[in-house]
Phi, psi and omega in degrees: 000143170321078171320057222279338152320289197305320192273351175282332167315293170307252164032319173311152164060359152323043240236129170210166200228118209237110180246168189181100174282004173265091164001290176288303179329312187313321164337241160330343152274293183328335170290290192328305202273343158332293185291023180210287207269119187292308194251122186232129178230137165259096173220155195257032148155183205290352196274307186293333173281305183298310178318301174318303201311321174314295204295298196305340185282326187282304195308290210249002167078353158226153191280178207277117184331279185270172136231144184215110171240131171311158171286269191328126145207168165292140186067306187198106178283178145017261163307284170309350153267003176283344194248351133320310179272337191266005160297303189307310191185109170299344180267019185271139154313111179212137199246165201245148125217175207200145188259167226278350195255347175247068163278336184261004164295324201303313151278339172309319175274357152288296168322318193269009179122329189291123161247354152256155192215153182214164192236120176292153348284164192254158185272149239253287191302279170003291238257297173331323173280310163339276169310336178276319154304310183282329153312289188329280198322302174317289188331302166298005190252327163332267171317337178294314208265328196283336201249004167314322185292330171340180178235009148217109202280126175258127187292335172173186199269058186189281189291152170238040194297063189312121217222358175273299179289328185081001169287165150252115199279135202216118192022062160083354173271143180283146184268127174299084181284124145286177202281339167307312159333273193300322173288355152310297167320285239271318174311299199298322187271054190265334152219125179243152193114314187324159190223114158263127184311149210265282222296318175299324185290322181310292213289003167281298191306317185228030179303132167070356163266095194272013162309135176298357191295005152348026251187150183280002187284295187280332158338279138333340160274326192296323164292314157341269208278354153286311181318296173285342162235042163192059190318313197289339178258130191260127211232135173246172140286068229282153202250147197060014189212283183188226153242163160184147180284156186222111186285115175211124177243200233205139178287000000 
């Protein structure tokens, strides 16, 4: 059940950007998102919706918390504008939505990454879980982010990050790093939650190193074999752009 307490909390302070060409639908959600979100932007297909998505960053110095775009639109659907808006910034939030006849579009947008989806017309309960999750998720990346100046990050109900001492604490033990190791950690939490570009990660990792092991190749082992003697840290893999640690913690 909903904490509808909890979901008005996440919900502050929100700004999501709703694109849609079907009039009436455009409507009737928008009233819908009126009533739960203070800033709601509108637009009626895709071309336009990336342009607004533009104008608020320039405007407010930041991207918009959601964006919840229709497939079918005019000019620019759906899918090419999510793999648009993820160039501006791959860590955006995005819920698809789609009516029962476009189900076979869908892994394509489970590949680039989307994991919520809502189905016109929309069901009430549906759309509420939908939102109440995906707020949380903001919220907690908030509070993560409101608390980086600590002298210690915490990574989960396991991990640590003395950011005084420079270890990874696994219940208070320091973990033994190599130096490549650790400059990794210490780049991904440098913001966290951020997807650092592979190319940026490479020239930290191998500043002043003129080996050929340079390479997105050896990278990829060094995550490899990070993965495995720290099961507990979660380095995702943004596909086509780069990493970033994922603050989670484990029931």
């Amino acid at each position: 059940m909903i904490d509808y307490v909890l979901l008005e909390e996440y919900c502050q302070n929100i700004s999501i950007l709703f694109i849609e060409d079907d009039e009436s639908i455009k409507k009737e959600t928008t009233e819908l998102l009126k009533e739960i979100f203070t800033c709601v932007d509108v637009a009626s297909n895709g071309e336009e919706g990336l342009d607004k998505y533009k104008e608020y960053f320039n405007i407010n110095q930041k991207h918009y918390d959601i964006v919840l775009s229709d497939i079918k639109m005019p000019k620019i659907d759906g899918l090419e504008l999510t793999k648009l808006i993820y160039k501006e910034n791959p860590d955006q939030k995005i819920i698809v939505l789609s009516a029962h006849s476009e189900t076979k579009y869908l892994l394509e947008f489970v590949n680039i990454g989307i994991s919520y989806f809502l189905v016109k017309p929309l069901d009430y309960d549906e759309f509420i879980i939908v939102i109440f999750n995906i707020t949380k998720e903001i919220h907690d990346q908030n509070e993560l982010r409101n608390n980086f100046k600590a002298e210690k990050i915490v990574l989960n109900n396991i991990l640590i990050w003395d950011k005084q001492t420079k270890q990874l604490l696994r219940n208070n033990q320091a973990i033994k790093l190599t130096k490549k190791e650790f400059l990794l950690i210490e780049l991904l939490l440098k913001t966290i939650e951020k997807t650092h570009p592979v190319e940026e990660i490479i020239a930290i990792l191998w500043e002043g190193d003129y080996e050929s092991s340079a390479d997105i190749t050896n990278l990829k082992n060094i995550v490899s074999r990070l993965r495995k003697k720290v099961p507990e840290l979660d380095i995702e893999n943004v596909y086509g752009f780069g990493y970033k640690i994922n603050i989670r913690y484990f029931e």
